[in-house]
N, C-alpha and C positions, 0 to 999 in steps of 0.2 A: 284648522290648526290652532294650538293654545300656545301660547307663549307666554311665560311666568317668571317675577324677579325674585330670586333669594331674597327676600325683605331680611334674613338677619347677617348676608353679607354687608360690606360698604364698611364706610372708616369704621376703626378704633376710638375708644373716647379720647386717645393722646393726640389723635390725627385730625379728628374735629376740631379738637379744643385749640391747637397750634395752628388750621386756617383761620377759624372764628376770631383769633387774634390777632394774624396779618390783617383779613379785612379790617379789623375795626380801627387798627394803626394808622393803613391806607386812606381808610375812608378822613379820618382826620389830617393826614399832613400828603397824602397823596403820591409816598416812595417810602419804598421799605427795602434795608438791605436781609438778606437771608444766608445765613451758613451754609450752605448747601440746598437740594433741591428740598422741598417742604415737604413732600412725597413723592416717594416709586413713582409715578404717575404722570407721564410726559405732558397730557391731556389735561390734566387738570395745572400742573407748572405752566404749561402755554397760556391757559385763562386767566392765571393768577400775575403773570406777568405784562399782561396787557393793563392789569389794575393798579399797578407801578411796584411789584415785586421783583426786585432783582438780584441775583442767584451772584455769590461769592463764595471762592474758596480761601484756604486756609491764608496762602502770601494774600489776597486781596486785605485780609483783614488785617496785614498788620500794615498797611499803606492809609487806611481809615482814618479818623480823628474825627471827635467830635459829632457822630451822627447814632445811630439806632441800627441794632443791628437783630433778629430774629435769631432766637433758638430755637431751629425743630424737636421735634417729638422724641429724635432718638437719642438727645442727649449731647454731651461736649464734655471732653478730658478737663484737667483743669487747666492745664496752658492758654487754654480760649480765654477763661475768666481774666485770667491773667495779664493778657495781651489788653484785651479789654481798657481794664483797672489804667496799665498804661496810657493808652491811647484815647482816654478820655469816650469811652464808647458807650454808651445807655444798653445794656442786652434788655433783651423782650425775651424772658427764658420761657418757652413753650414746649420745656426736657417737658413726657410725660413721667406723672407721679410714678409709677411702677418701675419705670427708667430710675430713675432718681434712686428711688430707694435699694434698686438694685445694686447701683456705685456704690452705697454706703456700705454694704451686705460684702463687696466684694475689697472695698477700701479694709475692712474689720477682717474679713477672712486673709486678704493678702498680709497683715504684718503679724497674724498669730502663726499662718504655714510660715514666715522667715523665721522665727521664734523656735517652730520646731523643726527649721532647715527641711520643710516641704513645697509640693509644685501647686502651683493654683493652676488649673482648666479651664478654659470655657469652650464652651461646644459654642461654635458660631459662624460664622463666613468671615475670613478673611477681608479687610480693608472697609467692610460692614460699617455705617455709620456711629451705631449705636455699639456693635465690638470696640471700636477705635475706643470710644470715650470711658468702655468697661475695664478697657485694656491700661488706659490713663492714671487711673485710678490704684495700678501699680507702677508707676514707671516701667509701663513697658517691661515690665517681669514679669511675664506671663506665657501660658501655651495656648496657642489655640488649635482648636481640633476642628475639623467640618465632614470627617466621615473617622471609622472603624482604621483604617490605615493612616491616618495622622499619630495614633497612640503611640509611632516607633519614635518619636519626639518625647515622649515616656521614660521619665525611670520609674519601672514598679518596685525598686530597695527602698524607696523614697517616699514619704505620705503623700499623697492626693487629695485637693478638695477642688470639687467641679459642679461648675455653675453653668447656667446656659442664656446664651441671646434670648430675648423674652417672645421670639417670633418663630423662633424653630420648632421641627414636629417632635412631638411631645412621644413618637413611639421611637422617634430618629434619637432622641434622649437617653432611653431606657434601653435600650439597646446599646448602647454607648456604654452606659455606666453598668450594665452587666458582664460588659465583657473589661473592662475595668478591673471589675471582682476578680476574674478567674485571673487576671494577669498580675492583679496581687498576690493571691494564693498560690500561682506556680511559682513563681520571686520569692517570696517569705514564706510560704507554708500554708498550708489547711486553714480557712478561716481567718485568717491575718487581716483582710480588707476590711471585719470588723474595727479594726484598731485602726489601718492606716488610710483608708479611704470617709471622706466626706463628701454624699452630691448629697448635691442642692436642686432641684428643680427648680427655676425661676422662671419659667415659662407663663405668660400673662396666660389667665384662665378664657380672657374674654377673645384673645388665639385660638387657645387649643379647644376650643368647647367648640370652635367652630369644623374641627374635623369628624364629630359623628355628624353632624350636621351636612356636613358635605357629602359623608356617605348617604344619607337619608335621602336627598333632592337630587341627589345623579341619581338614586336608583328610582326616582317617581317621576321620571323623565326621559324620551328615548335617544334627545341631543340633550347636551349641554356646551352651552357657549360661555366660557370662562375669562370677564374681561380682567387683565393688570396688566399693570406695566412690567416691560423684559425686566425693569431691576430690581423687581421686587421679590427676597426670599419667601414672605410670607406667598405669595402669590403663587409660585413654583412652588412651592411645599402644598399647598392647597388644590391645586390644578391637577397634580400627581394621585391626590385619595380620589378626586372625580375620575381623572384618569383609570386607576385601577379598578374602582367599581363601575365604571360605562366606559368601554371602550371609544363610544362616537361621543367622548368628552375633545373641546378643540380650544385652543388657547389663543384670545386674540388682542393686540391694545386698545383697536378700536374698530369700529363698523368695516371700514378700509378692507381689514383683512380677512373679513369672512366672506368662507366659499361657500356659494349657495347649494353645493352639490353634497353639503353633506346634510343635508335637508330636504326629509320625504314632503311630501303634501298629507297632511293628517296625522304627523310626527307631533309630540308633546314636546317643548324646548325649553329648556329651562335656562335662565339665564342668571352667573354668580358673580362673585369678583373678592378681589382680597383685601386684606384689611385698607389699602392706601386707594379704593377704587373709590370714586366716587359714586353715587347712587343716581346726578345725572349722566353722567354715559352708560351707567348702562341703562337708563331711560332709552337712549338713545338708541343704543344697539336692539332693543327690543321692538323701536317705534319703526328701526329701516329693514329686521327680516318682515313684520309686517306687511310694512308697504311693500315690499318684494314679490312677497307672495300673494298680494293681493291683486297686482298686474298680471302677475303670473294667472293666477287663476280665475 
């Protein structure tokens, strides 16, 4: 049996870069507050919380003063800053750059569509981290879409410019914004979506580059065992392209839940994960079908 890790799954450089900066908070004052979880990643929050990171929601932080507080990767509205400023709070902004610039992109887009009395988009996931703070960025004027029947939230008389979550699939996009088009041109006429539609693709490249990739390593492999965590979109989005090209693709968060029966003896296994996985579990996950199958046989 071979068992092999996606070496170009595992963090994102925004997800690296926002642990690399709890710990080294950590390592110097020994408690760090966090806006939410730092990552999808139940398994890696459980590690990080035994090194004195502690997980706060939104009322948490307005009962704070005075302390340090982590921005993750996926960003923050500006009411965060805000409360902040108040409350005498030090943020550790670890929004990643792409994040960032994305707000800007959509802060500029939302007041030219008021300008010309149009709707701003984003393809995203509801209640989404890094939606929330996109969403901020217009007060809250905004539409969100997360599939092809959200669009009845749509006025197609009305311009359009859509933008998307920087973690959703890049063909979930384009499919999105083509059927956008034709529900322009039946609204307004022949062609019109030239004039009244603007997408954007914002989808981080170092995401989406990751789905031919996923098709390539499910299909040179007879399992795949897909570690993330349940709350992670990218992760679901990613698990689904293994899924469609290998069927004996199985999704798990961690060693726990894998079934050893979907595992031949002399079967190839290849082992992934999504942008928020860390690269020790699935060490992990690799090192226990091993040892499994090494009793075994």
């Amino acid at each position: 049996m071979e068992v092999t890790i996606d070496q170009k799954s595992g963090y994102c450089f925004g997800v690296e870069f926002a642990i690399q900066m709890a710990e080294e908070e950590m390592e110097e004052s020994g408690k760090l507050y966090c806006l939410g979880d730092i990552v999808h990643n139940s398994m890696e929050v459980k590690r990080l919380r035994e090194k004195g990171l502690v997980v706060i929601d939104k009322e948490d932080l307005k009962d704070l003063r005075d302390c340090k507080v982590l921005i993750r990767a996926h960003g923050e509205p500006p009411e965060t800053y805000k409360t902040a400023i108040e409350n005498n709070i030090e943020l550790i902004d670890a929004s990643c750059p792409v994040v960032l610039k994305l707000q800007n992109r959509v802060k500029n887009a939302y007041d030219k569509s008021e300008e010309q009395k149009g709707q701003l988009v984003i393809y995203g996931k509801p209640g989404h981290a890094e939606v929330i703070g996109l969403t901020g960025q217009t007060g809250d004027d905004c539409i969100i879409v997360s599939s092809i029947d959200d669009l009845v939230k749509v006025d197609f008389n009305r311009p359009v410019t859509l933008y998307s979550q920087t973690t959703k699939s890049t063909k979930g996009f384009y499919e999105l914004k083509a059927e956008i088009e034709k529900r322009i041109d039946a609204a307004q006429g022949e062609d019109m979506h030239k004039e009244s539609f603007n997408a954007n693709d914002s989808i981080c490249r170092q995401v989406s580059n990751r789905e031919p990739q996923m098709v390539k390593f499910s299909s040179e492999n007879d399992v795949i065992v897909f570690v993330s965590g349940k709350k992670s979109s990218n992760g679901k989005a990613l698990y689904n392209v293994c899924l469609k090209n290998n069927p004996r693709s199985f999704f798990v968060e961690n060693e726990d839940e894998i079934d050893l029966n979907w595992i031949e003896v002399g079967d190839k296994v290849g082992i992934s994960g999504a942008t928020s996985t860390p690269m020790w579990l699935m060490e992990q996950v690799k090192e226990y079908i091993e040892n499994q199958f090494s009793v075994v046989n």
